[in-house]
N, C-alpha and C positions, 0 to 999 in steps of 0.2 A: 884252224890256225895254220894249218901247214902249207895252204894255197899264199897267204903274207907271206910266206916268208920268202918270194920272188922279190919283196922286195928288200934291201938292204937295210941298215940301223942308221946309216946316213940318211936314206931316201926317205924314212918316216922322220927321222929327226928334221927334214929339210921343210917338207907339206906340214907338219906343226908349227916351226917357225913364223911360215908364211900364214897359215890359220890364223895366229896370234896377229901378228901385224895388220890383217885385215879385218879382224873383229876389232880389234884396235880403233881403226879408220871407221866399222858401223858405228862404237860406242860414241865417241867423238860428233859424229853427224847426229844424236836422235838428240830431239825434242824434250825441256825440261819432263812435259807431260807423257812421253813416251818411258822414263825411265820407270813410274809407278803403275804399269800396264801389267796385268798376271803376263806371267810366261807362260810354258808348256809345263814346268814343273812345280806338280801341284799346293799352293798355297804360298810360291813365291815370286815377289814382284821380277821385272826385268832387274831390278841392281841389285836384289838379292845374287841372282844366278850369275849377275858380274862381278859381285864380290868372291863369290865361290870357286868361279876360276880361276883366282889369282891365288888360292889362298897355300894352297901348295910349295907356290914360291917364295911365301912371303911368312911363313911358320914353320918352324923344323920338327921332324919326324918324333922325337920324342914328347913334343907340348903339343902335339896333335892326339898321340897316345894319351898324353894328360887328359887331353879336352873329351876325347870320347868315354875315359873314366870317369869324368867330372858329370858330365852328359849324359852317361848312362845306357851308350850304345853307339853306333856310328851314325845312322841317322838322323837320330837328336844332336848328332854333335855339328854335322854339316849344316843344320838349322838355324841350331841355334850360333854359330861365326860365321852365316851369312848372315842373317839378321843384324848381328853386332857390326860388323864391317860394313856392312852398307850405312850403317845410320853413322859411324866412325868417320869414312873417309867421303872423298865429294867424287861426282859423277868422272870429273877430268884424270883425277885419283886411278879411280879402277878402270879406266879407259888404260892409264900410262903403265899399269902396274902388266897390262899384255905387252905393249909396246916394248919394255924396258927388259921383258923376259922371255924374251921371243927365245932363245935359243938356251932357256934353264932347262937341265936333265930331270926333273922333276917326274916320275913315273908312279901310279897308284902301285896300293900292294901288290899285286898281280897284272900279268899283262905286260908289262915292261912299254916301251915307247907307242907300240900300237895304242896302250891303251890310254895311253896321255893323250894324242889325236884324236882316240873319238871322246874321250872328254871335254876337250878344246871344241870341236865340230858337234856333237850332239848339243851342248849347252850353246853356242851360237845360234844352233837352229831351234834352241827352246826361246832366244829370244825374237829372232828373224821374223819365223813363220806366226804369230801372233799378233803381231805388228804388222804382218802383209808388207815383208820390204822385198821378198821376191829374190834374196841372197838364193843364187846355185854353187854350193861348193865343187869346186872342181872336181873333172869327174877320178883323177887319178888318186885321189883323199879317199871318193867313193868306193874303189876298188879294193884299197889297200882296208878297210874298215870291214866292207861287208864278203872280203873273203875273210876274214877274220871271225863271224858267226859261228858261236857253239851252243850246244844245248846247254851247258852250264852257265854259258855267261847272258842266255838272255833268260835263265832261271832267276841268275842275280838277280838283275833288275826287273823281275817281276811281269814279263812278259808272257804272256798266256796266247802262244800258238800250238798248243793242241789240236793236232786237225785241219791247220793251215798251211797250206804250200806259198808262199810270196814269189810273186811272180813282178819284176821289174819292166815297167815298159819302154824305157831308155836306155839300159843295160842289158847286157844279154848276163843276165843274173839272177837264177832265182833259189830256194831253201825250202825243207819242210815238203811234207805230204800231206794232202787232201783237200778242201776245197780252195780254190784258187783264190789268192788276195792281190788284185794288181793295183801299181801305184809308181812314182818315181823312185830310184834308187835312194833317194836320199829322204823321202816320206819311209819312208821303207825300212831302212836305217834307224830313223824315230822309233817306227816301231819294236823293234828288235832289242833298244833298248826301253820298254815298257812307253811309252808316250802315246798320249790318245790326241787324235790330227785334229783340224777344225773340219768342221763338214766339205762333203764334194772332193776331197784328196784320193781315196779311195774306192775299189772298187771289187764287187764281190760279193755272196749273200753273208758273210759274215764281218762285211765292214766296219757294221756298228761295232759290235767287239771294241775295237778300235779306232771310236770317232768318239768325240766330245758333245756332250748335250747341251 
């Protein structure tokens, strides 16, 4: 975390914005039939994962707390008010609900603004890269995110690099000891928060690990 913090609370709050607005502009362009396409994350469609990024903005910190009581954990709670949300609002809905909040302070419990970006960016690329629309997040998003990599935080999200070093072939970036995982900065990123790629992203004798059957 301490390599971010070259960058400023403006300067993440600034590449969020612009995140927003440009996932904004993918949601907006896809295909009715593109909306019910799985994502990267597991068991839920593309408008599931667009409901879920607004949902920060758009419910306050206390009925959030309700909901994960109600729910019965946090997991189940994101589930289940994405699933609700999606089926509630229309595709144009959760497209504007970025556009309209490009500049809300919204930060998870932890993490502060860094960690609102790679929310905003990893769940973009959970809908992008499954779809094959070929979205490159800029690479200065990419910096700011994957100097951010801790063992804690991709313990969170359930990422299992044990044994792996990542090695970026577009950045001069890489994390982690022992067998070499090379891929793009921003596959890479996927991984780090738990996400498994579609085939051929990777590369390395322990790709599979991290590639989708």
């Amino acid at each position: 975390m301490a390599n971010a913090m070259r960058w400023s609370t403006a300067d993440v709050r600034a590449a969020a914005a612009a995140e927003r607005r440009e996932l904004a502009d993918v949601l907006d362009g896809l295909a009715s039939s593109q909306w019910d396409m799985p994502s990267l994350c597991a068991g839920w469609r593309v408008r599931e994962v667009a409901a879920h990024m607004s949902m920060g903005f758009r419910q306050s910190l206390p009925r959030t707390l309700w909901e994960v009581v109600k729910a019965g954990g946090l997991h189940r709670m994101t589930t289940r008010c994405a699933r609700r949300d999606a089926a509630v609002h229309s595709t144009a809905e959760l497209a504007a609900f970025l556009r309209e909040n490009e500049d809300h302070p919204w930060t998870p419990p932890v993490g502060g603004y860094v960690s609102a970006l790679g929310h905003d960016v990893v769940h973009g690329l959970d809908i992008t890269v499954p779809l094959g629309l070929g979205r490159q997040v800029p690479e200065e998003r990419l910096r700011i995110l994957l100097a951010a990599t801790t063992p804690k935080g991709t313990k969170f999200f359930g990422a299992d690099l044990e044994g792996v070093e990542l090695h970026a072939t577009d950045l001069d970036w890489s994390y982690g000891t022992g067998s070499r995982l090379s891929g793009t900065a921003q596959d890479l990123l996927l991984v780090t928060f738990g996400r498994k790629l579609p085939p051929g992203r990777l590369e390395g004798e322990r790709s599979g690990r991290f590639t989708l059957v």
